[in-house]
C-alpha positions as CSV (number, residue, x, y, z in Angstrom):
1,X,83.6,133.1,5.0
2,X,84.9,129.8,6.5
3,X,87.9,129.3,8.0
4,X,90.2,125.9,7.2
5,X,91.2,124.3,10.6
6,X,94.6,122.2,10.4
7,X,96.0,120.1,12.8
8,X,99.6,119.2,13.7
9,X,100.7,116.0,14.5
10,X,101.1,116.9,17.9
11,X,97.8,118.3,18.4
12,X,95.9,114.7,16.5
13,X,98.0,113.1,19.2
14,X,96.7,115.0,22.3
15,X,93.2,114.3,21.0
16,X,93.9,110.7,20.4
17,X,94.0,110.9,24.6
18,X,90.7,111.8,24.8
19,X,87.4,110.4,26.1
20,X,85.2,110.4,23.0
21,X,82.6,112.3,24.7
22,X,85.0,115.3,25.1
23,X,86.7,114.8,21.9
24,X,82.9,115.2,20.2
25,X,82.9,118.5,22.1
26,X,85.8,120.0,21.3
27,X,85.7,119.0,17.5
28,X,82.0,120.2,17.4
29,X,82.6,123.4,19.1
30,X,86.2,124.1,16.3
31,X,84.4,123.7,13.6
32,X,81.6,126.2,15.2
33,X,84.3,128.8,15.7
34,X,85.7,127.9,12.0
35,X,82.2,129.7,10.7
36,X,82.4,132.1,12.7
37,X,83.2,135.6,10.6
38,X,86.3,136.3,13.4
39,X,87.0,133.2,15.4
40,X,89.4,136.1,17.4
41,X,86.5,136.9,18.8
42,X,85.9,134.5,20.6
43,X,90.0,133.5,21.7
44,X,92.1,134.6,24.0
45,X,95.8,136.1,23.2
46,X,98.6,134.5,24.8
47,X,100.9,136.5,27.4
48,X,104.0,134.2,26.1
49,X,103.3,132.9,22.6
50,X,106.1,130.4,22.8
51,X,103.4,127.3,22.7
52,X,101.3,129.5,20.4
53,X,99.1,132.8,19.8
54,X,95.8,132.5,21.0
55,X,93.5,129.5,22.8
56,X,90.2,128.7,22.7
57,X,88.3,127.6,26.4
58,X,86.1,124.1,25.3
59,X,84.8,123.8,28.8
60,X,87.9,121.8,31.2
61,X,90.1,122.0,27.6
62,X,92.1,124.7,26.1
63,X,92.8,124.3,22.5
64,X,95.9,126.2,21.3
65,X,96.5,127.6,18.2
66,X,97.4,130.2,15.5
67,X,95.8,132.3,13.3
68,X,97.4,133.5,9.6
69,X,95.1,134.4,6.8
70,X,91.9,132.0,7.0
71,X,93.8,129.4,8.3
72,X,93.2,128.1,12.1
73,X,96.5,126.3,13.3
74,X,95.8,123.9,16.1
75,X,98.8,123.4,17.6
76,X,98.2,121.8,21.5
77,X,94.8,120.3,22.9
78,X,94.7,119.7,26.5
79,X,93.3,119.9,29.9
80,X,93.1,123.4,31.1
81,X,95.7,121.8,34.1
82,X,98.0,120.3,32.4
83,X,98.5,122.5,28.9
84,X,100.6,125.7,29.7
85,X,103.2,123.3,31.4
């Protein structure tokens, strides 16, 4: 079973920042964890949720997000350096 992926408006404008070689990557590698039967699986659970539940690593880029139902909520897209702040 699929899961939908939706973006917020913050998270479309993070990605309009990016090269278009890395936004490629990251959109590629979403919609790879989207078929996924448990994208959890392959996320990591925030200590302090206040930006959001889980990430995903896309190599340099963490992509923040939350989970309810079949839904994927991206919330934040950003360097791995710059995103928690």
């Amino acid at each position: 079973m699929e899961y939908n992926t939706v973006f917020t408006d913050e998270a479309i404008k993070d990605m309009d920042g990016l090269d278009k070689k890395e936004l490629s990557r990251i959109i590629k590698k979403l919609k790879w964890f989207a078929k996924q039967e448990n994208p959890l699986n392959f996320a990591k659970r925030l200590q302090y949720d206040a930006i959001g539940q889980y990430r995903f690593r896309i190599g340099d880029y963490r992509v923040i997000f939350d989970c309810e139902e079949k839904n994927i909520r991206i919330l934040r897209v950003g360097h791995r350096s710059s995103i928690y702040k």
